[in-house]
matplotlib code that plots the C-alpha trace (Angstrom):
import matplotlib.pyplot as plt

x = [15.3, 16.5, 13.8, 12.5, 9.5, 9.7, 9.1, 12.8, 14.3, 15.4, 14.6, 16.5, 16.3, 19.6, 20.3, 17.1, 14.7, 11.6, 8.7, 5.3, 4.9, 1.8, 3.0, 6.4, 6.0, 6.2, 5.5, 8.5, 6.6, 5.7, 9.4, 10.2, 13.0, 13.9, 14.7, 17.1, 21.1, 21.9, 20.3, 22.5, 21.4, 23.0, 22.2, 22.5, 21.6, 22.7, 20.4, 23.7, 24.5, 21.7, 19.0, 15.9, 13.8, 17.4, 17.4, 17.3, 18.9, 19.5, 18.2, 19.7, 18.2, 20.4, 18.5, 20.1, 21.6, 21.6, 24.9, 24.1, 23.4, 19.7, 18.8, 15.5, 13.4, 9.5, 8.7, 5.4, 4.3, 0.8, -0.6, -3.9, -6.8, -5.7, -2.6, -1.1, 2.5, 4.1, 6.7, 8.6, 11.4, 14.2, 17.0, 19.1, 22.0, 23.8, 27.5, 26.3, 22.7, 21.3, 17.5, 15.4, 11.7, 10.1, 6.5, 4.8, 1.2, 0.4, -3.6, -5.3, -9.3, -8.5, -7.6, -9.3, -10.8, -9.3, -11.7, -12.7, -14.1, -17.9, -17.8, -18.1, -21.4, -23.0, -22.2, -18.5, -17.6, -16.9, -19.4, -17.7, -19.7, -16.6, -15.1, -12.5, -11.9, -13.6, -12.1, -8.2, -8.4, -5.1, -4.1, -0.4, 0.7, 3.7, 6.1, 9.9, 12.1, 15.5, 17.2, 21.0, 23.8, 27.3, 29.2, 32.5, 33.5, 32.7, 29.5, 26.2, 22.6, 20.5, 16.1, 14.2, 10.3, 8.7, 4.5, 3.3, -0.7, -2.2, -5.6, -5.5, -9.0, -9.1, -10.7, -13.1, -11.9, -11.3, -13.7, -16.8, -19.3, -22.3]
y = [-6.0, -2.8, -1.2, -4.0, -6.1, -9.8, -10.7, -9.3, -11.3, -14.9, -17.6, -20.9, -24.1, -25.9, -24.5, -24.7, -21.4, -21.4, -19.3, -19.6, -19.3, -17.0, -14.4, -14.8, -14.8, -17.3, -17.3, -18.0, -18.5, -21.8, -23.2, -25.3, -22.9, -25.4, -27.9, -25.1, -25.5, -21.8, -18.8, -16.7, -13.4, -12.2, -8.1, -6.9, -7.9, -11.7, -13.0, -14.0, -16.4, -18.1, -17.4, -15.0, -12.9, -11.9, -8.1, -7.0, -10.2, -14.2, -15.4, -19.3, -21.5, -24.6, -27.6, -28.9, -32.4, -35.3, -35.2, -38.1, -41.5, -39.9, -36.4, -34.8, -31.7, -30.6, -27.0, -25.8, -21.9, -21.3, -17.7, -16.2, -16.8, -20.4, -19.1, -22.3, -23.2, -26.5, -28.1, -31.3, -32.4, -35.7, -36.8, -40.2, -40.7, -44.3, -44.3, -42.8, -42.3, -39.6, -38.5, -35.3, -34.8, -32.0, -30.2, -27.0, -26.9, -23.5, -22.3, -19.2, -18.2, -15.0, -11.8, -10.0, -6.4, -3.9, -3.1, 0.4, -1.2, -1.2, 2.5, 3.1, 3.9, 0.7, 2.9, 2.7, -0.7, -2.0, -5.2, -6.0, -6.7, -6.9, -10.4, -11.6, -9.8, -11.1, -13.6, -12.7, -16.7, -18.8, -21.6, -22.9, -26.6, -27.2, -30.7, -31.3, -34.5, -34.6, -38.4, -37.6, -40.2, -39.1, -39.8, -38.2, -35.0, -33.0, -34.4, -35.6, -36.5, -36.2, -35.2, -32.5, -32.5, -29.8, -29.2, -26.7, -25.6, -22.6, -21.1, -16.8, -15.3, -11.4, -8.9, -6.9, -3.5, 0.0, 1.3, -0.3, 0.3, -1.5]
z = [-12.9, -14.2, -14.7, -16.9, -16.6, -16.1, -19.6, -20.2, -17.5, -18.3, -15.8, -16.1, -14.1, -14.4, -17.6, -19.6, -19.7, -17.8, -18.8, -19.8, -23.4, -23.3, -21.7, -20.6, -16.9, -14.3, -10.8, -9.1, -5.7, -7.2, -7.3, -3.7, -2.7, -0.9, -3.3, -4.8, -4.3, -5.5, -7.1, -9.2, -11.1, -14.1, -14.9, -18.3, -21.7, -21.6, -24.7, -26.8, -23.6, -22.4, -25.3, -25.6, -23.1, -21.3, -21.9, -18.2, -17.1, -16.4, -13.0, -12.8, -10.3, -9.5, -8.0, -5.3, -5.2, -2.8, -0.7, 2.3, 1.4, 2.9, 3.8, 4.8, 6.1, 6.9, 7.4, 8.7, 8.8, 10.3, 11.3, 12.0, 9.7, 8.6, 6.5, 6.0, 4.3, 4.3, 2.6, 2.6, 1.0, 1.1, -0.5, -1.1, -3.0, -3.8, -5.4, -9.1, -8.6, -6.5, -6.2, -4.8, -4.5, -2.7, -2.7, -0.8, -0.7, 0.7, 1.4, 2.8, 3.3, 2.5, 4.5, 7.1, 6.7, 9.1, 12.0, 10.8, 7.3, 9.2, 9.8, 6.3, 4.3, 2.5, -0.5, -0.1, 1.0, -2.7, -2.5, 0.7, 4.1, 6.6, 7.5, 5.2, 2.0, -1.3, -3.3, -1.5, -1.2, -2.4, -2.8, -4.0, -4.8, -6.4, -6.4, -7.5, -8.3, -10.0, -10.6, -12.0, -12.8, -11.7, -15.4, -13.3, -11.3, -14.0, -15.6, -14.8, -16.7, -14.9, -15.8, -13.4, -13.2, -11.9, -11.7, -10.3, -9.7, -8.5, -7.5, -6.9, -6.5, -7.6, -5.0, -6.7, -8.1, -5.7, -8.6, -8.6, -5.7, -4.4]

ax = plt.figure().add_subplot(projection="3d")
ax.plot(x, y, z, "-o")
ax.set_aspect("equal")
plt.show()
């Protein structure tokens, strides 16, 4: 976010930073989009507002809210090579009390080579010996509630959980050669 790295932008989940302390960086594929109301972004210095790590900017994720008495979705994305993406999510709400859970468990192999990679010389093909890629395997699970208590139009307690688990392999460098 201009021109900053992601350890100057500030990520909070209904009000309350999200990072991980190591670093500072979070992978914000791992958040159920669709367990998200809204998504506003902030630019500029915003540190005196919302706390540390907002140099470039804020990024506020809302979770969304149950609205029906009960409300419900299942998405499935599948492509070639056993990409796999699927999330589910539902919703119920009863006068005061209203709940949300949602999860995405997401999984690839790993990604083909392009056709031409078995023209090359056993010298250049970087370990690889066509097929799918080295270690471009994936794998993404990541699960959501939020139970809030309607005090009045205006406020609401309410406690969000959030886990998250993920699994990247690293293909081998465009350095090293067999």
């Amino acid at each position: 976010m201009r021109g900053f790295d992601q350890r100057a932008t500030l990520f909070t989940l209904n009000g309350v930073p999200v990072f991980e302390p190591y670093n500072g960086i979070i992978n914000i594929n791992l958040f159920p989009i669709d367990m998200l109301a809204s998504v506003e972004t902030a630019r500029g210095p915003s540190s005196a507002l919302y706390g540390p790590n907002g140099m470039a900017g804020t990024v506020k994720m809302i979770s969304r809210r149950a609205t029906e008495p009960w409300m419900g979705g299942v998405s499935t994305i599948w492509r070639n090579s056993d990409f796999w993406d699927s999330r589910a999510s539902a919703g119920a709400k009863q006068g005061p009390y209203a709940v949300s859970v949602g999860g995405r468990f997401l999984t690839s192999p790993g990604f083909p080579l392009s056709a031409d990679f078995n023209d090359r010389p056993p010298s250049r093909r970087r370990f690889e010996d066509g097929g799918l890629r080295l270690n471009s395997d994936r794998d993404e699970k990541s699960a959501f509630a939020d139970l809030g208590y309607q005090l009045s139009d205006r406020a609401r307690v309410h406690a969000t959980f959030l886990g998250s688990w993920a699994e990247f392999g690293i293909p081998p460098g465009s350095a090293e050669f067999a």
